[in-house]
C-alpha positions in Angstrom: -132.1 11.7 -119.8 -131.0 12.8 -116.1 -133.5 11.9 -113.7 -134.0 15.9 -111.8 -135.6 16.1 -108.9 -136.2 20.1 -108.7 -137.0 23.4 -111.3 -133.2 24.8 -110.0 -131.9 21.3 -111.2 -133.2 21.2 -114.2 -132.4 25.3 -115.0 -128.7 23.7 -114.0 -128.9 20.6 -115.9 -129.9 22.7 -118.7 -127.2 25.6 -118.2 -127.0 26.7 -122.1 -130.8 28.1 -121.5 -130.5 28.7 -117.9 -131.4 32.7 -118.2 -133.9 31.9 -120.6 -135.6 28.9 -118.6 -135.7 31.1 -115.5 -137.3 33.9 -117.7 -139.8 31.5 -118.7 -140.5 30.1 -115.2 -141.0 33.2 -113.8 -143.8 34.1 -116.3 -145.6 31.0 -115.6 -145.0 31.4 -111.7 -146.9 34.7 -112.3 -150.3 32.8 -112.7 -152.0 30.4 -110.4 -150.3 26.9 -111.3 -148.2 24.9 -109.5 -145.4 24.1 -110.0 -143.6 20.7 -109.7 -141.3 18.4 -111.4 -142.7 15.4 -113.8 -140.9 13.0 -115.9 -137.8 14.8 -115.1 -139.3 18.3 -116.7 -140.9 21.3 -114.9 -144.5 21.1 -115.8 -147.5 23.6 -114.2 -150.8 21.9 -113.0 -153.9 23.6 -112.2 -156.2 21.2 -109.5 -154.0 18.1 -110.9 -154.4 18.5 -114.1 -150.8 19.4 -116.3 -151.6 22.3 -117.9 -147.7 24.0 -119.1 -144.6 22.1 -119.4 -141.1 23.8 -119.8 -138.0 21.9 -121.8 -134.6 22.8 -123.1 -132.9 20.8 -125.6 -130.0 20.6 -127.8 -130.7 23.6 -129.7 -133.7 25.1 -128.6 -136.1 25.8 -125.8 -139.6 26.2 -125.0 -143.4 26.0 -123.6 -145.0 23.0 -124.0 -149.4 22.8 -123.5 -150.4 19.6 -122.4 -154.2 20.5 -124.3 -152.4 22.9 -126.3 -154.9 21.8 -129.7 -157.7 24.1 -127.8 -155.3 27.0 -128.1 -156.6 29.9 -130.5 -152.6 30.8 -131.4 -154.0 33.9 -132.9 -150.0 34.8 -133.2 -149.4 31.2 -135.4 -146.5 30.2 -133.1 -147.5 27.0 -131.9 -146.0 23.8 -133.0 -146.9 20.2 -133.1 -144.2 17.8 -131.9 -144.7 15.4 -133.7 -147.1 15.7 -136.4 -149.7 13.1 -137.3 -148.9 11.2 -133.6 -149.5 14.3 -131.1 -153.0 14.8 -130.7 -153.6 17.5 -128.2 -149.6 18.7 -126.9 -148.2 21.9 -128.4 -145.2 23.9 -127.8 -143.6 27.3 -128.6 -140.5 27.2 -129.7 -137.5 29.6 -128.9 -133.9 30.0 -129.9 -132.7 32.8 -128.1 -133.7 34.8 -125.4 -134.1 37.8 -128.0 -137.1 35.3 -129.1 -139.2 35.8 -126.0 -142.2 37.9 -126.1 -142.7 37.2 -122.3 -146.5 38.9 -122.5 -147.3 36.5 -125.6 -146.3 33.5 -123.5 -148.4 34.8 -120.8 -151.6 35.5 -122.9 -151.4 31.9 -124.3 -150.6 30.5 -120.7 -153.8 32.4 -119.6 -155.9 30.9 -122.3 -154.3 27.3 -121.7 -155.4 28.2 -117.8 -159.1 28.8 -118.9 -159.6 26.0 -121.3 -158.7 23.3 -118.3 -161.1 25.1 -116.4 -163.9 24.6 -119.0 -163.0 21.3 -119.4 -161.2 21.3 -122.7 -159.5 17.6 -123.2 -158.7 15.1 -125.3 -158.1 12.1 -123.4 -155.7 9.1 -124.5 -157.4 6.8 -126.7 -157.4 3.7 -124.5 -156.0 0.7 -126.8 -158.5 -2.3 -125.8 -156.1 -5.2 -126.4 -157.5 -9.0 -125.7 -155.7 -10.2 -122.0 -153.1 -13.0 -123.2 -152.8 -15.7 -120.1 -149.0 -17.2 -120.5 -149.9 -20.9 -119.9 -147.4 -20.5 -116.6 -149.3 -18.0 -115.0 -152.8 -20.3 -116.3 -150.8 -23.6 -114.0 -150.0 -21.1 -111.3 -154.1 -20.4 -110.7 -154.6 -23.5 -110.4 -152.8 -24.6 -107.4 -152.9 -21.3 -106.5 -156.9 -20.1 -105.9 -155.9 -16.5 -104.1 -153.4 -15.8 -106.7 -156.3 -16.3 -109.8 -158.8 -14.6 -107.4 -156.3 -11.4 -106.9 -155.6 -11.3 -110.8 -159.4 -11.3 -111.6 -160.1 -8.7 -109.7 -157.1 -6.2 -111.1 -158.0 -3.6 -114.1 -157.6 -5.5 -117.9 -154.6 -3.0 -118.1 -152.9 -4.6 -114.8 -153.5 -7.7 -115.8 -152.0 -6.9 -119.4 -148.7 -5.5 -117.6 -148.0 -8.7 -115.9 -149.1 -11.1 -118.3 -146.3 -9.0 -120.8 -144.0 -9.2 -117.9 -144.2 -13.4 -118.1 -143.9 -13.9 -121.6 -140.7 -11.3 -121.9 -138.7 -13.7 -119.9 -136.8 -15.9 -122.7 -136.3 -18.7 -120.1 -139.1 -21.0 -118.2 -136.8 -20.5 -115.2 -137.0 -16.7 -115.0 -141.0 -16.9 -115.9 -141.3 -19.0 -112.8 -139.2 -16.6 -110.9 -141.5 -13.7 -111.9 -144.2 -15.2 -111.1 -142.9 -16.1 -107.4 -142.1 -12.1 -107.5 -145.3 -11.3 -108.7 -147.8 -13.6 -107.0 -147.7 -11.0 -103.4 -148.9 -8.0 -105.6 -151.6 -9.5 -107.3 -153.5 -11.4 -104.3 -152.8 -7.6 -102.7 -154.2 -5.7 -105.8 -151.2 -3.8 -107.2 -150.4 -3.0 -110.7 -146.9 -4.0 -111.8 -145.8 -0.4 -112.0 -147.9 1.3 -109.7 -144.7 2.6 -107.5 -144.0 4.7 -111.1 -147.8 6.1 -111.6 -148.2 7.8 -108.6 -147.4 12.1 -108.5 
């Protein structure tokens, strides 16, 4: 997927809907989100939280709710994405622009609005997976005390992403060359992909 950096880009990038996008957006933009750009998609936040998403694909368009589960969808419109795997997400589907019943979108933004306000959310289940040392990383700590200092005191999930990192390397060679690349952002307490977490 092209990597957008504004809502005009991604109406552009997605020309086929472009009408029906800016319809969309301009429903949303009628209530108190804000609007910004995540994971290349225009998605609505209210105090930090996402709360709408908008996409265009292939062959059809629509709203996405981040909590969208807590929705009453009185009207039966929503739809799970992916049944079975999507817990809380759910989107309305459009075809056409004759498919837009712009004050239905905005009655079920409205609702999606209140329910992050009460606090309606189903968080990620955090998987708990053990911390797996690569033995190259275990002989690096030892002549190394700032290094295994700076990787004890980083979250299990951090420590996961760089042990991973080590043992995806097929060659000792590049494992030792990660871990020269590494060994700075641990002893200074940064994840391996913190440059892509932050919005």
């Amino acid at each position: 997927m092209k990597k957008v950096y504004s809502v005009e880009e991604y109406i552009e990038t997605n020309s086929h809907f472009g009408e029906e996008l800016t319809i969309l957006r301009d429903v949303i933009n009628s209530t108190e989100l804000d609007e910004t750009i995540k994971w290349s998609a225009p998605t609505y936040c209210l105090n930090g939280k996402n709360v709408v998403g908008l996409g265009a694909f292939k062959n059809h368009f629509g709203v996405w709710f981040f909590q969208g589960v807590f929705l009453k969808d009185d009207q039966n419109v929503l739809v799970n994405a992916q049944e079975g795997k999507t817990k809380a997400l759910r989107q309305i589907r459009f075809e056409s622009k004759a498919d837009i019943n712009k004050d239905l979108v905005l009655s079920y933004v409205k609702e999606a609005i209140a329910n992050q306000k009460a606090g309606k959310e189903i968080k990620p289940q955090r998987q708990s997976k053990p911390v797996v040392v690569p033995s190259e990383l275990e002989a690096a700590f030892n002549s190394n005390a700032d290094l295994k200092s700076g990787f004890n005191a980083l979250t299990p999930g951090k420590q996961r992403e760089y042990c991973e990192y080590i043992d995806q390397a097929k060659r000792e060679a590049t494992k030792h060359s990660r871990i020269e690349k590494i060994t700075p952002m641990i002893i200074n307490g940064v994840g391996l992909n913190d440059k892509y977490k932050n919005c």
